[in-house]
N, CA and C atoms as a LAMMPS dump frame, in Angstrom:
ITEM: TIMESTEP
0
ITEM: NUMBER OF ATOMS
609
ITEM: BOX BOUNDS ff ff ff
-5.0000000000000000e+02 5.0000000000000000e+02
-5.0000000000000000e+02 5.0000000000000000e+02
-5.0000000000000000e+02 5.0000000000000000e+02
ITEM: ATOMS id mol type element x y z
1 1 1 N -375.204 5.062 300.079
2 1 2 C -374.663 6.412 300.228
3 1 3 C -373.855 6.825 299.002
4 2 1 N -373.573 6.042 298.358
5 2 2 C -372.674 5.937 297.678
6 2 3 C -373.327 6.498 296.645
7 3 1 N -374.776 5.98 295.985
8 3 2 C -375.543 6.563 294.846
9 3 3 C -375.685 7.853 295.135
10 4 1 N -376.164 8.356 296.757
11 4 2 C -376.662 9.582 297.092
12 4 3 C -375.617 10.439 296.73
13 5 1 N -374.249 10.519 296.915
14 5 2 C -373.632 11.315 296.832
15 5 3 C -373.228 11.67 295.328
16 6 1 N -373.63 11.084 294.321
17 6 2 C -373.22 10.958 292.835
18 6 3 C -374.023 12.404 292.155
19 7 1 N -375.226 12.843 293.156
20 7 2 C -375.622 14.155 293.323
21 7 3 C -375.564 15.309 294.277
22 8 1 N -374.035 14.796 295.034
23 8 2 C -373.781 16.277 295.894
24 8 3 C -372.386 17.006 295.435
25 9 1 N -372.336 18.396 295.858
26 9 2 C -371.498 18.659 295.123
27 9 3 C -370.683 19.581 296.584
28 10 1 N -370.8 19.464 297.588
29 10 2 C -370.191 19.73 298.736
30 10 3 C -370.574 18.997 299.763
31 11 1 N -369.432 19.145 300.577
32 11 2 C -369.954 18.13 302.157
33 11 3 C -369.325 19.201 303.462
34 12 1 N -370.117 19.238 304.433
35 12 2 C -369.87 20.27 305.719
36 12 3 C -370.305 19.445 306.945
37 13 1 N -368.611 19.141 307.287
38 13 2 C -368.702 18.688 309.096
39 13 3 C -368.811 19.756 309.703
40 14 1 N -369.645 19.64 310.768
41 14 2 C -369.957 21.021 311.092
42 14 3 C -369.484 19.907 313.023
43 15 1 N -369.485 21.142 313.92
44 15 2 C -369.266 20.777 315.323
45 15 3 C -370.309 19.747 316.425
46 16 1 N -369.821 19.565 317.266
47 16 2 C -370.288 18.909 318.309
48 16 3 C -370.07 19.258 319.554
49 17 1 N -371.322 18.833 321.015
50 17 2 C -370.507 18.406 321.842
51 17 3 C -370.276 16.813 322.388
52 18 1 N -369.924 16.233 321.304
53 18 2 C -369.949 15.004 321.36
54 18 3 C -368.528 14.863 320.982
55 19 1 N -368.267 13.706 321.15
56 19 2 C -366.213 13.518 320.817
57 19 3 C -366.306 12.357 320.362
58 20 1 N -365.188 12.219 319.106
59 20 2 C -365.137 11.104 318.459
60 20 3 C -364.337 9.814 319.269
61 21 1 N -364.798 8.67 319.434
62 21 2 C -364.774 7.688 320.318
63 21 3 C -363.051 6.892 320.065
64 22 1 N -362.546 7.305 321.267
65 22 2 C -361.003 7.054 321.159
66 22 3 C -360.811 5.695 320.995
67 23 1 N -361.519 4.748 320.891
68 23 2 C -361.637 3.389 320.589
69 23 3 C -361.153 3.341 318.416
70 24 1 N -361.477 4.269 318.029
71 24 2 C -361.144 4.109 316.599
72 24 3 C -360.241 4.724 316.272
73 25 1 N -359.063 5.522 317.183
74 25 2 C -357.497 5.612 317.488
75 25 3 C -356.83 4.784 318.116
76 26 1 N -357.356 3.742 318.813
77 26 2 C -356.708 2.539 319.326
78 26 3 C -356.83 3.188 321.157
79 27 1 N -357.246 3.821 321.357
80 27 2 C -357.104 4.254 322.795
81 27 3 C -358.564 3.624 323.494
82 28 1 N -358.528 3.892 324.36
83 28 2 C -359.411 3.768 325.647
84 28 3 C -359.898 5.34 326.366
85 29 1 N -361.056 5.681 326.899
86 29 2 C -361.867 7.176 326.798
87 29 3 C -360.817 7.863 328.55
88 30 1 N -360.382 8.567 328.251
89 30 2 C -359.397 9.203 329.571
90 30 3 C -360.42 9.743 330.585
91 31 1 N -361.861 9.987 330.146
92 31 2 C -362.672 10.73 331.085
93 31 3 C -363.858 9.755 331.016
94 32 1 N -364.47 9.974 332.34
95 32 2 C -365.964 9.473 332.523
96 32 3 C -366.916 10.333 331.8
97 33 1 N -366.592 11.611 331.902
98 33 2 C -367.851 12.55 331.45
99 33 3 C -368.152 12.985 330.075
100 34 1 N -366.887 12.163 328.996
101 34 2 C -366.952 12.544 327.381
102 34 3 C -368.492 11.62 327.077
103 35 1 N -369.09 12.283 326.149
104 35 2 C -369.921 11.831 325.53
105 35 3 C -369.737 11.348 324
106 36 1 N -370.413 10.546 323.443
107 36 2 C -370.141 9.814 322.274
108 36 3 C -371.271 9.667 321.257
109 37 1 N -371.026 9.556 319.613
110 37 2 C -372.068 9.595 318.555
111 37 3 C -371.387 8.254 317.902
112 38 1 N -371.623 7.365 318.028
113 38 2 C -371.253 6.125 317.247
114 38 3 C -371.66 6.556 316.142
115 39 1 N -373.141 6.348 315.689
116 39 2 C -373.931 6.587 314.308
117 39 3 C -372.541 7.803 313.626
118 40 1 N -372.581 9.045 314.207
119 40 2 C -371.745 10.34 313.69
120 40 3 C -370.775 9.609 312.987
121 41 1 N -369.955 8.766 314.184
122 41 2 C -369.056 8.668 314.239
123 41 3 C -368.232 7.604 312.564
124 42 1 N -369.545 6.397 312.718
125 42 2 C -369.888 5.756 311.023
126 42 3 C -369.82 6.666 310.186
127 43 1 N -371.171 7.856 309.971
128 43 2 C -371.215 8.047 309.088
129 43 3 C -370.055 9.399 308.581
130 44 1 N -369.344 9.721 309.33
131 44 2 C -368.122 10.863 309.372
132 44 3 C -367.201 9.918 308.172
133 45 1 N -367.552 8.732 308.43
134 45 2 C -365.681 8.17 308.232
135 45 3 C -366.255 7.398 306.784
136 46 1 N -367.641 7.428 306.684
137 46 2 C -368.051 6.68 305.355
138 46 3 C -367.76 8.221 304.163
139 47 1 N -368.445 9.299 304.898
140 47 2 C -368.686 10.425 303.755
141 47 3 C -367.336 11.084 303.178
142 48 1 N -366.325 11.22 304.249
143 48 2 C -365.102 11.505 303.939
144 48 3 C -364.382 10.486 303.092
145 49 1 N -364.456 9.384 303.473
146 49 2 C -363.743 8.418 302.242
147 49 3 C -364.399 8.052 300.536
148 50 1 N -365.649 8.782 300.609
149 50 2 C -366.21 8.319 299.629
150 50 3 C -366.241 9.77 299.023
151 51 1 N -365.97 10.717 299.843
152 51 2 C -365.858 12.237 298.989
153 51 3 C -364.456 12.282 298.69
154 52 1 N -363.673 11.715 299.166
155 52 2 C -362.365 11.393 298.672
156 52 3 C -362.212 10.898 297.269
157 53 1 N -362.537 9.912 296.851
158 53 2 C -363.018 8.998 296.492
159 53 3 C -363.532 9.428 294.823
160 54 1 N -364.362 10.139 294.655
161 54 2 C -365.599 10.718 294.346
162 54 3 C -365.046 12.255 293.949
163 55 1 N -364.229 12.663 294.469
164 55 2 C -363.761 13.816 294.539
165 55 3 C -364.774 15.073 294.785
166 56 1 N -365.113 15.232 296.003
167 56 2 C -366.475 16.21 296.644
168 56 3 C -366.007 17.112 297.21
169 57 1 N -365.551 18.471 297.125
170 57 2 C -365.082 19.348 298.164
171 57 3 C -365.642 19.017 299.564
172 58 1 N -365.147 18.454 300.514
173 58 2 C -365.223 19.075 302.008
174 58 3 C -364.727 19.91 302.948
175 59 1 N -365.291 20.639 303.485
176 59 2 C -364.851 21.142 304.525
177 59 3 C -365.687 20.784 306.052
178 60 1 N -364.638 21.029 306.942
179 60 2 C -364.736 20.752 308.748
180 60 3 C -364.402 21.751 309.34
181 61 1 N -365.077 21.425 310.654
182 61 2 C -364.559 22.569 311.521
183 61 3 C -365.154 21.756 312.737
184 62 1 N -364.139 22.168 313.663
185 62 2 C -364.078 21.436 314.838
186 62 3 C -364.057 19.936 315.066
187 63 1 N -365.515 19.655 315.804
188 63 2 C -365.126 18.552 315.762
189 63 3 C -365.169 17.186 314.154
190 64 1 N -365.406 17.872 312.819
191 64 2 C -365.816 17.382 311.874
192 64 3 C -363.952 17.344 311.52
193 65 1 N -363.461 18.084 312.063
194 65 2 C -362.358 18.115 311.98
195 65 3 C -361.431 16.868 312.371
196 66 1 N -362.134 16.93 313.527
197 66 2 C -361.608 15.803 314.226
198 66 3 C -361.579 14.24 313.739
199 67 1 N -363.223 14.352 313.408
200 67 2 C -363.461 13.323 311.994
201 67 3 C -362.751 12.807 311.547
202 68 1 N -362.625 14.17 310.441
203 68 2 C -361.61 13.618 309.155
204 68 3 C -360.335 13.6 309.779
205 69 1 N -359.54 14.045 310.426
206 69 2 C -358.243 13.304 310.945
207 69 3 C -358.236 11.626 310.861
208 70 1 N -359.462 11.4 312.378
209 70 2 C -359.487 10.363 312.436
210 70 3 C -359.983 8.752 311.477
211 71 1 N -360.464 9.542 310.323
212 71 2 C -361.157 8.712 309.644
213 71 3 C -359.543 8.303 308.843
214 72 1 N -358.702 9.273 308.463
215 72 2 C -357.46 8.896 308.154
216 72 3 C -356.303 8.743 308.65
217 73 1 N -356.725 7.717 309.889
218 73 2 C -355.872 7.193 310.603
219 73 3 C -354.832 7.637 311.765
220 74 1 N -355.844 9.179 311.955
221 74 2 C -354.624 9.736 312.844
222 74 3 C -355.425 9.918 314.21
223 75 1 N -354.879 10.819 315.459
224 75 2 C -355.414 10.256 316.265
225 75 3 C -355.429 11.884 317.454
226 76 1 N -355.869 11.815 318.674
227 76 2 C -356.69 13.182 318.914
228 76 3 C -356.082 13.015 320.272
229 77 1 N -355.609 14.452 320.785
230 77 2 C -355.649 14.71 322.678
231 77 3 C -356.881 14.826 322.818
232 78 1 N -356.98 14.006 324.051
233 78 2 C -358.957 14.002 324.219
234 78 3 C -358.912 14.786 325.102
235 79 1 N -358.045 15.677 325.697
236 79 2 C -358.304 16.408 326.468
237 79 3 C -357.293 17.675 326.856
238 80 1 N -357.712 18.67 326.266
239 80 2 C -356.575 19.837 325.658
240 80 3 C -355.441 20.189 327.536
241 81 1 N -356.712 19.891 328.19
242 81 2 C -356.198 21.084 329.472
243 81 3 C -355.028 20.292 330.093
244 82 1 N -354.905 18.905 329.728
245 82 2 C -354.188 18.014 330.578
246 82 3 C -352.581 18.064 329.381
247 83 1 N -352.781 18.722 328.398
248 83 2 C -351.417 18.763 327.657
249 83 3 C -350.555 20.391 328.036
250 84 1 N -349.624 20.063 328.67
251 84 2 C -348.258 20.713 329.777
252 84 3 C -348.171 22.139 328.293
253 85 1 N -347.868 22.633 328.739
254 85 2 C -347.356 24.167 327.811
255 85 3 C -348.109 24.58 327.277
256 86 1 N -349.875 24.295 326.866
257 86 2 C -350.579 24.222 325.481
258 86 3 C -351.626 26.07 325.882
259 87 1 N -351.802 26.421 324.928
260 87 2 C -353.017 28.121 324.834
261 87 3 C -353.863 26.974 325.302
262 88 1 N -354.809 28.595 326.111
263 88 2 C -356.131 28.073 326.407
264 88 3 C -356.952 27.697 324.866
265 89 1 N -357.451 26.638 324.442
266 89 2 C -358.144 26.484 322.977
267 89 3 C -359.718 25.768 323.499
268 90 1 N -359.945 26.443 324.93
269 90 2 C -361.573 25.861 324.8
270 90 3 C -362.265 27.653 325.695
271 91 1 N -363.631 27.145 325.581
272 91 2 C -364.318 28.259 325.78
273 91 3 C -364.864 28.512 327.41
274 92 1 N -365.133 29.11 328.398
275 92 2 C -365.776 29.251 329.365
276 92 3 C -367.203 29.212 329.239
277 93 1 N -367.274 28.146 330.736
278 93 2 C -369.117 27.987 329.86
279 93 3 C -370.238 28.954 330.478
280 94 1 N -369.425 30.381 331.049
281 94 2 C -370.297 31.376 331.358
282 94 3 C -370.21 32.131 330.305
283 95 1 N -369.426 31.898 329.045
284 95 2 C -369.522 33.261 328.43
285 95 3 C -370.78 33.178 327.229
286 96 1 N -371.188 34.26 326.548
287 96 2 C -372.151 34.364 325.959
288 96 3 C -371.774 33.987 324.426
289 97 1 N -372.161 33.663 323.612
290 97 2 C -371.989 33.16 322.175
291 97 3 C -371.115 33.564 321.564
292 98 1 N -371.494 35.25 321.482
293 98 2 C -370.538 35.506 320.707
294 98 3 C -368.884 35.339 321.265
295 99 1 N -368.802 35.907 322.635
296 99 2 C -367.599 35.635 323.556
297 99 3 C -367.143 34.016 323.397
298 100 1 N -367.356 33.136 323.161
299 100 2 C -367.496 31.77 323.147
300 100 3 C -366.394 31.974 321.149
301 101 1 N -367.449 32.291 320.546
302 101 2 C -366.472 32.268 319.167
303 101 3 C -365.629 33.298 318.652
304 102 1 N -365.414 34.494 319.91
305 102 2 C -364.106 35.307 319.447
306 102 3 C -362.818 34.89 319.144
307 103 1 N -362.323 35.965 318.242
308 103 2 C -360.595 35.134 318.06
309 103 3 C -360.209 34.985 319.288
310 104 1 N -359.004 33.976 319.503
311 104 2 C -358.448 33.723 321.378
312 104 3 C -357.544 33.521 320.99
313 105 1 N -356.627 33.038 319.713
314 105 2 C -355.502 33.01 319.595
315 105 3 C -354.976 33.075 318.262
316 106 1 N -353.377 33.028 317.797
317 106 2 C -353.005 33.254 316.47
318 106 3 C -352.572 32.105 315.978
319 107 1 N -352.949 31.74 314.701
320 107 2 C -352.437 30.86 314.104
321 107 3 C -351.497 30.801 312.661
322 108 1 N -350.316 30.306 312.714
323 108 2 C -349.213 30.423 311.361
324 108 3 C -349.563 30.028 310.443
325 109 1 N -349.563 30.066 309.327
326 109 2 C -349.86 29.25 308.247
327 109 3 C -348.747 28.398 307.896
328 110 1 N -348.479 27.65 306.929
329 110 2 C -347.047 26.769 306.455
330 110 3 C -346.656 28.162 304.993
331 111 1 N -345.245 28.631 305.463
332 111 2 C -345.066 29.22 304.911
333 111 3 C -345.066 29.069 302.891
334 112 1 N -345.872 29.722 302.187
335 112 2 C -346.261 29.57 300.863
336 112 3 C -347.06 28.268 300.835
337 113 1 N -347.607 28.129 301.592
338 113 2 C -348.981 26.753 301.747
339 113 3 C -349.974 27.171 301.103
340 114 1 N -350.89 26.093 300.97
341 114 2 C -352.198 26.617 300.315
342 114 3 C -353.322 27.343 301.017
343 115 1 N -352.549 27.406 302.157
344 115 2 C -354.522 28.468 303.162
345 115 3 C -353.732 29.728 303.399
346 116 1 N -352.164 29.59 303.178
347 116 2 C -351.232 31.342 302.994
348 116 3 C -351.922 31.746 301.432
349 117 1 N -352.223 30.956 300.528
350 117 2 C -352.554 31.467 299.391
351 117 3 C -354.109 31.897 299.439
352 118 1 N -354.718 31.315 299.852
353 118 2 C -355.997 31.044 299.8
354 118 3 C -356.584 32.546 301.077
355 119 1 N -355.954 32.66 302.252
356 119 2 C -356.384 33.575 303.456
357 119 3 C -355.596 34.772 303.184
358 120 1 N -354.761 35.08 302.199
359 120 2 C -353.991 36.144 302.281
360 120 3 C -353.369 36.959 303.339
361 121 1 N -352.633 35.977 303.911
362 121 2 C -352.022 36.177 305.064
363 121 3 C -351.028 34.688 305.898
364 122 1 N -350.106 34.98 306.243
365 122 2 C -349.543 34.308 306.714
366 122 3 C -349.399 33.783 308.163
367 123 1 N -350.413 35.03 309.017
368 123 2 C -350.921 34.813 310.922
369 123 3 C -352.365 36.182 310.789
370 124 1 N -352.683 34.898 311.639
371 124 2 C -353.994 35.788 311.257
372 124 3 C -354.463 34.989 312.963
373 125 1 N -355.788 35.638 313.695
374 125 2 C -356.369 35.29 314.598
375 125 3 C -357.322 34.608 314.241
376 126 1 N -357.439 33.713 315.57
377 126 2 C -358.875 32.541 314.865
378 126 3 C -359.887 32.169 316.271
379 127 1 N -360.997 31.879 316.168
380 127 2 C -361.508 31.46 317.367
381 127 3 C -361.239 30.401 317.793
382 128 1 N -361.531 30.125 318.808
383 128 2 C -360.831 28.443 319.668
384 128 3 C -361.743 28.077 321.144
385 129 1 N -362.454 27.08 320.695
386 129 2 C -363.703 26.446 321.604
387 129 3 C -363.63 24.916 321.253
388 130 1 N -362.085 24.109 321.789
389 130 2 C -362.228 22.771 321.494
390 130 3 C -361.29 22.055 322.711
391 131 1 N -362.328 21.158 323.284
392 131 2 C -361.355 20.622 324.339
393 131 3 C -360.329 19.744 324.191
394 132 1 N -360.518 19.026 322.214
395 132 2 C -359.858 17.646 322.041
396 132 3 C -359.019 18.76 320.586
397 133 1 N -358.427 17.845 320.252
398 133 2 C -357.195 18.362 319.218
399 133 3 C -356.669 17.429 318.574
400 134 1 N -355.746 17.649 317.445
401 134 2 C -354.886 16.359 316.407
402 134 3 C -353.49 16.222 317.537
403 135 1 N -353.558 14.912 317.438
404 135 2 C -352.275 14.971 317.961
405 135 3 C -351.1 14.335 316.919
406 136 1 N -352.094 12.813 316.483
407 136 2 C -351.149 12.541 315.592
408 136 3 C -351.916 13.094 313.824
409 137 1 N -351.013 13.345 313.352
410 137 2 C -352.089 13.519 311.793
411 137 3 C -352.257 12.731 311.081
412 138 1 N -353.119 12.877 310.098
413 138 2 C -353.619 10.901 309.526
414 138 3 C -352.775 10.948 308.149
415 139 1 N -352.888 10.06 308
416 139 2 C -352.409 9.718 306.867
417 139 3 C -352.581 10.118 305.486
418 140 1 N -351.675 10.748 304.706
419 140 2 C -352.209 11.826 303.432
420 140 3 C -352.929 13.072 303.811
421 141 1 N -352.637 13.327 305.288
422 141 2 C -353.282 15.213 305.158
423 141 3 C -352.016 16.014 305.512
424 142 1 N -351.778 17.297 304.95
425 142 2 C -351.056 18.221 305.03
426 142 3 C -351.526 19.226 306.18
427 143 1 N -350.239 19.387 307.44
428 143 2 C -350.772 20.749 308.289
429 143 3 C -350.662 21.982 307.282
430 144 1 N -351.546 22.951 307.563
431 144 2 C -351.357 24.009 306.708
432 144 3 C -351.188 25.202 307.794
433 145 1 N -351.731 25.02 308.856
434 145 2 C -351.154 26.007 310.006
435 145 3 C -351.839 25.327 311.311
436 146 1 N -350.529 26.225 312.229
437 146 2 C -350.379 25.752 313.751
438 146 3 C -350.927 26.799 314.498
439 147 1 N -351.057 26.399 315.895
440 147 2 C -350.649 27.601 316.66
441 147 3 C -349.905 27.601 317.547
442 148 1 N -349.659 28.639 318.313
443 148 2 C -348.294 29.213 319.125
444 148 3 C -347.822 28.429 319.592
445 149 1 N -348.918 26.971 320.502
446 149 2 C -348.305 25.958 320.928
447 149 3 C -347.778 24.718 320.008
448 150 1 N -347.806 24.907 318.603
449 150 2 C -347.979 23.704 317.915
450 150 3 C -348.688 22.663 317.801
451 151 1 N -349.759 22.644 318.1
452 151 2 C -351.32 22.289 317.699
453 151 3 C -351.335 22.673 316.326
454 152 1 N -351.865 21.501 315.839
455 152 2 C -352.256 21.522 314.051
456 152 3 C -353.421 22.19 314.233
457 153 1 N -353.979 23.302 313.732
458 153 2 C -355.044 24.147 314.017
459 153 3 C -356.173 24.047 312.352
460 154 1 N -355.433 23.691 311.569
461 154 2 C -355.742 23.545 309.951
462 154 3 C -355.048 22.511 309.093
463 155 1 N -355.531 21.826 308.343
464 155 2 C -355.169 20.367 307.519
465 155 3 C -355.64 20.605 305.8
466 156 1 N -355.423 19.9 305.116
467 156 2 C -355.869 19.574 304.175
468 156 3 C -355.119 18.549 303.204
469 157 1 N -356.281 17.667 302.717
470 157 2 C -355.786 16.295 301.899
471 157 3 C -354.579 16.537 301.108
472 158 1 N -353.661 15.405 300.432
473 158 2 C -352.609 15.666 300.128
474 158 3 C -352.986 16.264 298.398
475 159 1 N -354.163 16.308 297.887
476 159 2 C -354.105 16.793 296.4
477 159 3 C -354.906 18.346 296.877
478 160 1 N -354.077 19.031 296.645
479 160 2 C -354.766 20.321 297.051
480 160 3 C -355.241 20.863 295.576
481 161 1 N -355.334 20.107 294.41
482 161 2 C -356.257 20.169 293.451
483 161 3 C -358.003 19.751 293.869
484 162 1 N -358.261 19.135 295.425
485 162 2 C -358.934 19.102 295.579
486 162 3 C -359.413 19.705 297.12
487 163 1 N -360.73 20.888 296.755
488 163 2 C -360.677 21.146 298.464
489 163 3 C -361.441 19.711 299.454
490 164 1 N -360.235 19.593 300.313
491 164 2 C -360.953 18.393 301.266
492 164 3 C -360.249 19.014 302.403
493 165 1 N -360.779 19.856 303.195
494 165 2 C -359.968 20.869 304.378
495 165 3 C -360.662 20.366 305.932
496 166 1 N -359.778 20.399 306.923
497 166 2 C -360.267 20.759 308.254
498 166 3 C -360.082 21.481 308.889
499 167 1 N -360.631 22.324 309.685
500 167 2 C -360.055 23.422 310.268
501 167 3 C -360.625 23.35 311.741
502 168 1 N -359.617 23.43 312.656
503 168 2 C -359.968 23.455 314.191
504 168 3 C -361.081 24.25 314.603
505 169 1 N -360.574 25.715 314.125
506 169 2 C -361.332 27.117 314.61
507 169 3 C -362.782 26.963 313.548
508 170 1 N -363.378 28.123 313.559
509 170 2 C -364.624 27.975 312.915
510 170 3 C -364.524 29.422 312.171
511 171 1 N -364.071 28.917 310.697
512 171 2 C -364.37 30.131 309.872
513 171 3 C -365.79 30.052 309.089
514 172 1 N -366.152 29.521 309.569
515 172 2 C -367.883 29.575 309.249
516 172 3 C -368.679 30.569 309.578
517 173 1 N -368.244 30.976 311.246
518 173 2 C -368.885 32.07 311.766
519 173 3 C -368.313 33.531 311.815
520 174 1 N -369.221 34.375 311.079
521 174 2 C -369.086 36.162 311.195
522 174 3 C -368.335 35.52 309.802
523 175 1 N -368.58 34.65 309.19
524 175 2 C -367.153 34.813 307.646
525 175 3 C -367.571 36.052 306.629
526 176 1 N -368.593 36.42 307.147
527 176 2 C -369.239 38.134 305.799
528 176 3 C -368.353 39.015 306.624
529 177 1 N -367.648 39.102 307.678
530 177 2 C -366.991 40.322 308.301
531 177 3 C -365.362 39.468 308.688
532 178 1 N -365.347 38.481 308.826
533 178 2 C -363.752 38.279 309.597
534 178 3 C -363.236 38.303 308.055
535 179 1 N -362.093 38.998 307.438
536 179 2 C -361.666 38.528 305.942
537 179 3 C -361.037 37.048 305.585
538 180 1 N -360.296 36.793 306.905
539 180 2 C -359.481 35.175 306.776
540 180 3 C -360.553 34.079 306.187
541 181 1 N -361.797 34.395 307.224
542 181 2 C -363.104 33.077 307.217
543 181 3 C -363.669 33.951 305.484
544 182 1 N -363.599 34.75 305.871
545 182 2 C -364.696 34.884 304.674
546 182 3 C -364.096 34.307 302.933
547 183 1 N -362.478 34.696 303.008
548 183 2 C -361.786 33.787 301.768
549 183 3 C -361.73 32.377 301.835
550 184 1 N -361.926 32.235 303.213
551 184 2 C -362.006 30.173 303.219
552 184 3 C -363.047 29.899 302.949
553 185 1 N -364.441 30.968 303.016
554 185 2 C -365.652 29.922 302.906
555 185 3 C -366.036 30.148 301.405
556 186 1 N -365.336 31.2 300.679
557 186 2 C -365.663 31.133 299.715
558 186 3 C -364.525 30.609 298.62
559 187 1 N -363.927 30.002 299.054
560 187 2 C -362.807 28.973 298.61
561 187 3 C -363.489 27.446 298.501
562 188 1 N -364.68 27.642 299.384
563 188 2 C -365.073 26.177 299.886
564 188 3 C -366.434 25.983 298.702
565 189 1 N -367.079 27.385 298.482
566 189 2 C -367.856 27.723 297.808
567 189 3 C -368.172 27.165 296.199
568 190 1 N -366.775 28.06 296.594
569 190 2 C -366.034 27.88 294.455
570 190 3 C -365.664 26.322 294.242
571 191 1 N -365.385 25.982 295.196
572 191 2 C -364.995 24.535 294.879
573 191 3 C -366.337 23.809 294.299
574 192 1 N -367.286 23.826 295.448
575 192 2 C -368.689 23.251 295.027
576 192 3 C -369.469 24.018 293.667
577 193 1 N -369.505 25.2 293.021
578 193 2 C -369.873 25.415 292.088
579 193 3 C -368.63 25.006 291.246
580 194 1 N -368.061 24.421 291.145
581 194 2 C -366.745 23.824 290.173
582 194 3 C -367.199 22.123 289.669
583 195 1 N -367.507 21.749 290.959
584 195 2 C -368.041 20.303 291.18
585 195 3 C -369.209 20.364 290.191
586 196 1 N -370.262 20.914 290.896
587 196 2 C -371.18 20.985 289.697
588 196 3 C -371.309 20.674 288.519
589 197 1 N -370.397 21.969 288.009
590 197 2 C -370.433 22.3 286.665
591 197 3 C -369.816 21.051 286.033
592 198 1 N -368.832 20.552 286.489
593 198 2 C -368.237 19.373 285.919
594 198 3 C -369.316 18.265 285.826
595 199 1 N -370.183 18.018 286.888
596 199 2 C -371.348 16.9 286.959
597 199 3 C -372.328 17.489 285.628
598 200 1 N -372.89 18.454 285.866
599 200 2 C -373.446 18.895 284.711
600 200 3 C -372.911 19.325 283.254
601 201 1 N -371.57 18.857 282.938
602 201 2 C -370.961 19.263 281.633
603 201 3 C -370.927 20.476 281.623
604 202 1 N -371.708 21.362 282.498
605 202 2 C -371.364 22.753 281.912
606 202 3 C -369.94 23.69 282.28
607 203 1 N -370.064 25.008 281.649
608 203 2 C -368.633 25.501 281.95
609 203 3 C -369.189 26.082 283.307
C-alpha cells in the first residue's frame, strides 16, 4: 500500500452503515444489532497513518471520521441516543434522502481556528445522520468545532500545514449550493492539486 500511495494525491473516507469495532478502543460492542467491517476497519487505520506519514491530504466524513479518530487512539459513543442531554444527531428512517441530509443542527467553530478561516464563518448549520460520535479525541487531532451539546462535530491533525480533516456532518453533499461545504471541499481540493504539483516538480 505503501508503493500505491507514492501516486495518490488525496484520500476520502466517505460513510457507512457499518461501525467501527469498539474492540480497537478497548471496549466491548453495547448493542447486539451494530454491524461491523473488520477489512474497513484495517484498511482505515493503515491509509490514515501512512497519509500521515507521506503527507496526503485527507478528508472524512462520518463514519471515516470515526476512523481517523480511532486510528489515533481515541475512542467513540457507540450509541448517540443513550448519552443524557445530547441534539438529536441521527436521521429517521422514514425520511427521504434529501430530509435525511438536511442541516439539523448548529455547529461552533474554535474561535480563530482553521475551519473559522477556511468556512468563513464562525456557526454555521450542518447535517447530522450519525448514531456513534468522538467521545474521547485521539491523539494529535485538534477539535475545530462542536455542537450545542459539545460533541466534537469537526477535527483536524495537529499540522494544519497539512489538510488531514474529519468531519462528523457531510459537507460533501449539495457542497455547489451550501457555502460552508462548498469552501471545505474545495479546501480539500486545493490541497490535492498542491500534492501533485509537488510530486510532479511542477508549480
Amino acid at each position: 500500500m505503501a508503493r500505491v500511495l507514492d501516486g495518490v494525491d488525496g484520500i476520502m473516507l466517505g460513510g457507512s452503515d457499518t461501525n467501527v469495532h469498539p474492540h480497537l478502543y478497548g471496549e466491548e460492542p453495547t448493542r447486539e444489532d451494530f454491524e461491523f467491517d473488520p477489512e474497513r476497519d484495517a484498511l482505515a487505520r493503515q491509509l490514515i497513518h501512512l497519509a500521515l506519514q507521506k503527507r496526503i491530504p485527507v478528508i472524512s466524513f462520518c463514519r471515516g471520521c470515526q476512523d481517523f479518530n480511532v486510528a489515533m487512539g481515541g475512542s467513540l459513543h457507540q450509541w448517540l441516543r443513550d448519552r443524557p442531554g445530547g441534539l438529536k444527531h441521527w436521521e429517521d428512517p422514514e425520511e427521504g434522502l434529501e430530509e435525511q441530509y438536511k442541516e439539523r443542527h448548529f455547529v461552533t467553530a474554535r474561535p480563530g481556528g482553521a475551519l473559522e478561516r477556511i468556512a468563513g464563518s464562525g456557526r454555521f448549520e450542518v447535517s447530522s445522520l450519525h448514531a456513534q460520535g468522538v467521545h474521547r479525541l485521539g491523539d494529535e487531532l485538534v477539535a475545530e468545532a462542536v455542537a450545542d451539546d459539545g460533541l466534537v462535530e469537526a477535527f483536524r491533525w495537529k499540522d494544519e500545514s497539512l489538510f488531514a480533516w474529519g468531519f462528523q456532518f457531510h459537507p460533501e453533499w449539495n457542497w455547489r449550493v451550501h457555502p460552508v461545504y462548498g469552501r471545505i471541499m474545495n479546501a480539500y481540493v486545493r490541497a490535492c492539486w498542491e500534492r501533485m504539483a509537488r510530486r510532479l516538480g511542477r508549480r
